[in-house]
Backbone as a ProteinNet text record, in pm:
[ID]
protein_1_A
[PRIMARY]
XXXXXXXXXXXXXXXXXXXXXXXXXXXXXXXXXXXXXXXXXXXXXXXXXXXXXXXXXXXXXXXXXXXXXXXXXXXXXXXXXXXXXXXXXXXXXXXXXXXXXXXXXXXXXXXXXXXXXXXXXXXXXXXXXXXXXXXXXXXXXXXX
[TERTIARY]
82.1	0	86.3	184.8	265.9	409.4	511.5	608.8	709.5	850.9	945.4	981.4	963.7	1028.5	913.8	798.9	688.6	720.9	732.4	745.3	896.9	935.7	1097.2	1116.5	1016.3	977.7	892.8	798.5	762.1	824.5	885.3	958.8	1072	1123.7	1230.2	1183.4	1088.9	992	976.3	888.1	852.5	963.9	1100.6	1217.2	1293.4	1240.6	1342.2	1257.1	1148.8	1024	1081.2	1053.1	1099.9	1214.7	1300.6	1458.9	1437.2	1375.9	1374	1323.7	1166.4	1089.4	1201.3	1306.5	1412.5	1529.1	1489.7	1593.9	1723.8	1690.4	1820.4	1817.1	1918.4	1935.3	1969.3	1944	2035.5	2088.4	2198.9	2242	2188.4	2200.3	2181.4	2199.3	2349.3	2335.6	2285.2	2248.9	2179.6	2012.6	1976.5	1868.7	1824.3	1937.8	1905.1	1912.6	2007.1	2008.3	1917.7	1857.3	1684.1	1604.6	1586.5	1464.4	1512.6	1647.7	1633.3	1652.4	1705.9	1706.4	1806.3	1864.2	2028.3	2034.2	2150.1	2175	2149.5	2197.7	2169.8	2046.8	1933.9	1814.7	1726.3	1802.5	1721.2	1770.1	1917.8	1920.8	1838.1	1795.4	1695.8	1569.3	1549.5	1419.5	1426.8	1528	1532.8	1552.1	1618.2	1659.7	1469.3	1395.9	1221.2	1162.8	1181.5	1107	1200.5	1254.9	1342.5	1276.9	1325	1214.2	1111.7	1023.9	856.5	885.5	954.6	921.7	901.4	879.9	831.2	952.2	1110.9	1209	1307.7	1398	1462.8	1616.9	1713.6	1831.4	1904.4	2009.6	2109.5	2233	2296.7	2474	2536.8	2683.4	2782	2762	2888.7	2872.6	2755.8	2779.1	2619.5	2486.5	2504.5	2388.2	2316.8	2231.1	2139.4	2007.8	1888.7	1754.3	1680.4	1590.3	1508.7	1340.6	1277.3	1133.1	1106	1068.7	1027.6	865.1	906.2	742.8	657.3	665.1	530.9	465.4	567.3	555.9	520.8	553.2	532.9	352.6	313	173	108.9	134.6	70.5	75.2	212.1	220.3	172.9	97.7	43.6	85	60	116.8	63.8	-24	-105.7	38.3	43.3	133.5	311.8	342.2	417.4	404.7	310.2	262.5	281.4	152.3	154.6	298.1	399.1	532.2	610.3	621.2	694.7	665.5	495	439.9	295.6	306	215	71.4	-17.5	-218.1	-242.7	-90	-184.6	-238.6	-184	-278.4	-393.8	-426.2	-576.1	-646.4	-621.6	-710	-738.3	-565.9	-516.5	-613.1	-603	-692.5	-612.8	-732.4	-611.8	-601.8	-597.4	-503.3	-446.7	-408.3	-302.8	-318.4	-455.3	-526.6	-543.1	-434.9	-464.2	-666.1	-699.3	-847.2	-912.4	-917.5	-1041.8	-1065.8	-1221.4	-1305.3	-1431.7	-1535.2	-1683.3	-1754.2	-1721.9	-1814.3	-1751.6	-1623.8	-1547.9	-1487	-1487.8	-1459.1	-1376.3	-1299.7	-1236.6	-1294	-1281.2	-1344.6	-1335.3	-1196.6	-1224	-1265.1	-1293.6	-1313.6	-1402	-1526.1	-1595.5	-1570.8	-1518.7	-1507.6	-1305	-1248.8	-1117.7	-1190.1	-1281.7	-1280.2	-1292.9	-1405.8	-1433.9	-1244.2	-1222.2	-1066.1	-1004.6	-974.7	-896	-951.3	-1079.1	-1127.1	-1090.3	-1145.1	-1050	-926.9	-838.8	-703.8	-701.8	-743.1	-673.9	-773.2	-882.6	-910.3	-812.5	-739.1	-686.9	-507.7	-502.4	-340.9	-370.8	-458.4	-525	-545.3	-566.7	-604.9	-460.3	-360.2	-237.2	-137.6	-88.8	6.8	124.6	270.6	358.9	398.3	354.3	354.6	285.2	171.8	138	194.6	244.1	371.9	492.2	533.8	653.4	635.9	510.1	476.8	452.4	420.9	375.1	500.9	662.8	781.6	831.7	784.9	880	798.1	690.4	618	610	699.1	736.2	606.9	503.8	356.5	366.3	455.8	496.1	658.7	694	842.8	835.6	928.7	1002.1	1032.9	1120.7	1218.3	1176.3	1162.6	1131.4	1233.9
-119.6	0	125.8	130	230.5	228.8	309	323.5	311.4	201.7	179.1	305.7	507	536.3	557.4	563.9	581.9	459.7	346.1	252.7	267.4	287	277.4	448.2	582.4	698.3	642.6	602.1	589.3	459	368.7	272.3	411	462.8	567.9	624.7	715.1	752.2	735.8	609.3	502.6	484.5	455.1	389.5	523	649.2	775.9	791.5	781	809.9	746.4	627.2	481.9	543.9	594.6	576.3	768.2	839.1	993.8	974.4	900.4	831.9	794.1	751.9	684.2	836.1	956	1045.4	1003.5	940.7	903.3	944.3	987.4	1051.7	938.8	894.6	807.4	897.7	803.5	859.9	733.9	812.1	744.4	630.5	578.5	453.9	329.6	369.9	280.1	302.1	396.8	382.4	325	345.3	260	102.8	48.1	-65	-100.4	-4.5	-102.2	-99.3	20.3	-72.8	-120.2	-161.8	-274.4	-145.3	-43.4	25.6	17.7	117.3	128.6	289.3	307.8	431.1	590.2	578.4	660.6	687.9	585.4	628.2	710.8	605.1	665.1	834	868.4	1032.2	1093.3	1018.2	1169.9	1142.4	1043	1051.6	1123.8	1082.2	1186.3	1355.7	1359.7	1513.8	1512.8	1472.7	1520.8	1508.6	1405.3	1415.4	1544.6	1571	1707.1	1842.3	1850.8	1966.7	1974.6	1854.9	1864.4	1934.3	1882.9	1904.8	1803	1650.5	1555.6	1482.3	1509	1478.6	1581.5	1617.4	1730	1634.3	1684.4	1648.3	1756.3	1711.8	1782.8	1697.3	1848.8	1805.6	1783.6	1779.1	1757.1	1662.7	1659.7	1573.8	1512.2	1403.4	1379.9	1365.2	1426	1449.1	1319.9	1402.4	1272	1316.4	1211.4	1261.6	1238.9	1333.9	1292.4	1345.1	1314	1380.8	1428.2	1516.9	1586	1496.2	1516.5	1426.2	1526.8	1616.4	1692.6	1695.2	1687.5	1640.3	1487.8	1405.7	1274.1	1237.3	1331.2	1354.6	1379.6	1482.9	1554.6	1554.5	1493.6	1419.6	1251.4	1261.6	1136.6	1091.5	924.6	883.5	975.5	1047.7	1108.5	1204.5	1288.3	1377.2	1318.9	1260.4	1154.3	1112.8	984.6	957.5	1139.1	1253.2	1376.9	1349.4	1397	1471.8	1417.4	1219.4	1142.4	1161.2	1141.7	1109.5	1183.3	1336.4	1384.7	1331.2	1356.4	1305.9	1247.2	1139.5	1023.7	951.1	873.1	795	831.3	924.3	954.5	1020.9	1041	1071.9	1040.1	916	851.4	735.7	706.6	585.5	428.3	388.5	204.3	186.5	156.5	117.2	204.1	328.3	450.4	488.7	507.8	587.7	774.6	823.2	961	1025.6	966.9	1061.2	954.1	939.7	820.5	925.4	920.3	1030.6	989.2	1054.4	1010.2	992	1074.3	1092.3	977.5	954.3	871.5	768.2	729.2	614.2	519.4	438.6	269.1	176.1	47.7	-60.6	-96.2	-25.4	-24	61.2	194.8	279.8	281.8	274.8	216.4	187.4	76.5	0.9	40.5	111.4	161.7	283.9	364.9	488.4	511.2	348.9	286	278.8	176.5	179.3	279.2	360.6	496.7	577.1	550.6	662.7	566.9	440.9	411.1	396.1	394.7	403.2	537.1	641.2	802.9	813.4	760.9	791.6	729.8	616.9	578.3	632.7	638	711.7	835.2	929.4	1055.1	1023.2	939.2	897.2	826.9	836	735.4	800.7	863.1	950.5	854.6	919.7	843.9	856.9	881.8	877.4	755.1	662.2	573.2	464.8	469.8	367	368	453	472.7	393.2	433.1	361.4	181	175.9	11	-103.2	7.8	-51.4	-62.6	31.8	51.4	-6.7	-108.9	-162.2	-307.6	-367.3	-502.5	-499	-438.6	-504.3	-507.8	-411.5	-460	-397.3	-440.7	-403.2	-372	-318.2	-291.5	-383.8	-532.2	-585.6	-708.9	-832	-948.5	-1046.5
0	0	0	77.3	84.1	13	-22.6	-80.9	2.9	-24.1	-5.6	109.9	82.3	141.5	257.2	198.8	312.7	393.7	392.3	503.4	581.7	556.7	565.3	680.3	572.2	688.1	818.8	811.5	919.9	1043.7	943	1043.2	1131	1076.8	1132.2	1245.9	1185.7	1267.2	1417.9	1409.9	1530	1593.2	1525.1	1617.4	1650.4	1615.6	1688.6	1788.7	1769.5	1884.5	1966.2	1983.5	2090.2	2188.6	2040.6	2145.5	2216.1	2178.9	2228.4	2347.2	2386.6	2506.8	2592.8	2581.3	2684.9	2681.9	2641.3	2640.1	2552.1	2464.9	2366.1	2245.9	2188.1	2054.1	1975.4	1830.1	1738.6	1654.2	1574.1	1478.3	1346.8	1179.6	1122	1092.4	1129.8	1082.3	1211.1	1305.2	1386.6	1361.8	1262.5	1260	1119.1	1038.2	894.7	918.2	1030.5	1056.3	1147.1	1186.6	1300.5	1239.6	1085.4	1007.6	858.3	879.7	744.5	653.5	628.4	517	503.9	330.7	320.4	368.2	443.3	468.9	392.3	255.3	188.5	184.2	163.8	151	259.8	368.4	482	513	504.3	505	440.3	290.4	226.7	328.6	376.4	424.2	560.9	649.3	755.8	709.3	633.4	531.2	528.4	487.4	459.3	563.6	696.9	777.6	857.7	874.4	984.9	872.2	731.9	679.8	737.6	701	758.1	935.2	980.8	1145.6	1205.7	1170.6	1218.1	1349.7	1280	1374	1351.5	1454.5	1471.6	1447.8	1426.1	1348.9	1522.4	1548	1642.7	1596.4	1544.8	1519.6	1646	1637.2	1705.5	1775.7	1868.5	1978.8	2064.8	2051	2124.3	2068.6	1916.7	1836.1	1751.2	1708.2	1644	1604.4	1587.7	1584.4	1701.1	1690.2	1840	1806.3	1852.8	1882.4	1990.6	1986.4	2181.3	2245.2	2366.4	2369.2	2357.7	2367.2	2321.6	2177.3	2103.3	1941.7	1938.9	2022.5	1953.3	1990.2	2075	2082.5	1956.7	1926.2	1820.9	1670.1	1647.9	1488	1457.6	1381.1	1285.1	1223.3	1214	1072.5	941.1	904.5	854.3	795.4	910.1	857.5	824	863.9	825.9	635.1	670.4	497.7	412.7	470.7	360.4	366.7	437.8	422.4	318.2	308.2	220.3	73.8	86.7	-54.6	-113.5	-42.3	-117.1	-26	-101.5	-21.9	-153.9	-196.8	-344.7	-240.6	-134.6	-40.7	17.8	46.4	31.6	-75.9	-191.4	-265.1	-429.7	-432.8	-552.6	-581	-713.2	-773.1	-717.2	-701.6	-641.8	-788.8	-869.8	-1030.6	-1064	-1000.9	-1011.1	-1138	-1184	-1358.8	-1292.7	-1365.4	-1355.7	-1385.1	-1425.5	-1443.8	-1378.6	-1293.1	-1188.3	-1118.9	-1120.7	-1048.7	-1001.3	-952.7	-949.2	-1078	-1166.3	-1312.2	-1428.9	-1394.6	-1457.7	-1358.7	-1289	-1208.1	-1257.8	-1231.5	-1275	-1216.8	-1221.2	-1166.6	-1003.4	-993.9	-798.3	-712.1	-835.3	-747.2	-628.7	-632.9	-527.5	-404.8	-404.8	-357.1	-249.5	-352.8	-294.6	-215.5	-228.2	-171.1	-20.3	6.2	131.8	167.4	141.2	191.8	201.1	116.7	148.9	272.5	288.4	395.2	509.2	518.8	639	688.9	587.2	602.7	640.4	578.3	618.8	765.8	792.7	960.3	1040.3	1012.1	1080.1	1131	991.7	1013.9	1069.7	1042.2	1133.1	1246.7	1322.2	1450.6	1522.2	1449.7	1499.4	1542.4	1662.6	1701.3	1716.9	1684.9	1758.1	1883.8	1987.1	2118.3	2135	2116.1	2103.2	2101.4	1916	1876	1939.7	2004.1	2077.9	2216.2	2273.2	2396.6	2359.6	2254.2	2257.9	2262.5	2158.9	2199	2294.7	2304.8	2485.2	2602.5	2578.8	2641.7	2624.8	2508.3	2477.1	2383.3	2369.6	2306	2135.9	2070.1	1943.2	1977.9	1778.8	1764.9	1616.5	1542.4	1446.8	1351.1	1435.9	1370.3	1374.4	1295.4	1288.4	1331
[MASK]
++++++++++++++++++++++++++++++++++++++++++++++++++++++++++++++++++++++++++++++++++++++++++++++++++++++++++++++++++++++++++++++++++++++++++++++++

C-alpha cells in the first residue's frame, strides 16, 4: 500500500520516537540498521522528515535525531505519509489511472474509496507517542 520510502519513513519515525521516550538521541546509521534500510536512503528521508518538522536532526557531539514528547503527541502517521508522498494515499486511484473520479470512475473505485477513507481515519487517529509507547512496552516491535 505504501512506498518503499513511506514505510521505511515511518519505520524511522517510530524507532526515533521509541529511542527519544528513553531520552536518547540516534544517529543514522543505527537507525538505517533497526529498520532494514540502506543508509543513503534513509538520510533523504530523515533530510524530509526534519524539513517537515516531524524529527529534529542535532549536530555535534552527542547528536542525532530525536522527537520531543510533546511532538510525539501531536504528529500522525497522517502527517508523516503527507510529508513522504504527497495526499496520493488519500485521494489517488487504487489502479493509479490519472483521471479516476466520481463521473469517470475505474473498476475499484468504489469500492477503494471505502478503503482509502479508512485508512486516512486511521493514520489521522495514529500519534507516535502511542507507537513509541507500545515498543517501549514489549507489546509490538520494528524488527522481525
Amino acid at each position: 500500500m505504501f512506498s518503499k520510502t513511506c514505510e521505511y519513513g515511518i519505520r524511522a519515525a517510530i524507532f526515533i520516537a521509541s529511542q527519544s521516550y528513553l531520552n536518547t538521541r540516534v544517529g543514522l546509521k543505527e537507525i538505517a540498521k533497526k529498520i532494514d534500510s540502506p543508509e543513503a536512503f534513509t538520510a533523504k528521508i530523515l533530510q524530509i522528515l526534519s524539513k517537515n518538522a516531524i524529527v529534529q536532526s542535532v549536530k555535534g557531539v552527542g547528536g542525532g535525531f530525536e522527537i520531543s514528547k510533546e511532538l510525539m503527541r501531536q504528529i500522525t502517521l497522517a502527517q508523516i505519509v503527507t510529508a513522504l508522498e504527497g495526499d496520493r494515499v488519500f485521494t489517488g486511484c487504487g489502479l493509479g489511472l490519472q483521471s479516476c473520479n466520481e463521473e469517470h470512475p475505474c473498476p475499484l473505485h468504489e469500492k477503494f474509496v471505502q478503503i482509502r477513507t479508512e485508512l486516512a481515519l486511521m493514520l489521522e487517529n495514529t500519534n507516535l507517542e502511542e507507537l513509541a509507547l507500545g515498543i517501549k512496552s514489549g507489546d509490538t516491535f520494528l524488527r522481525y
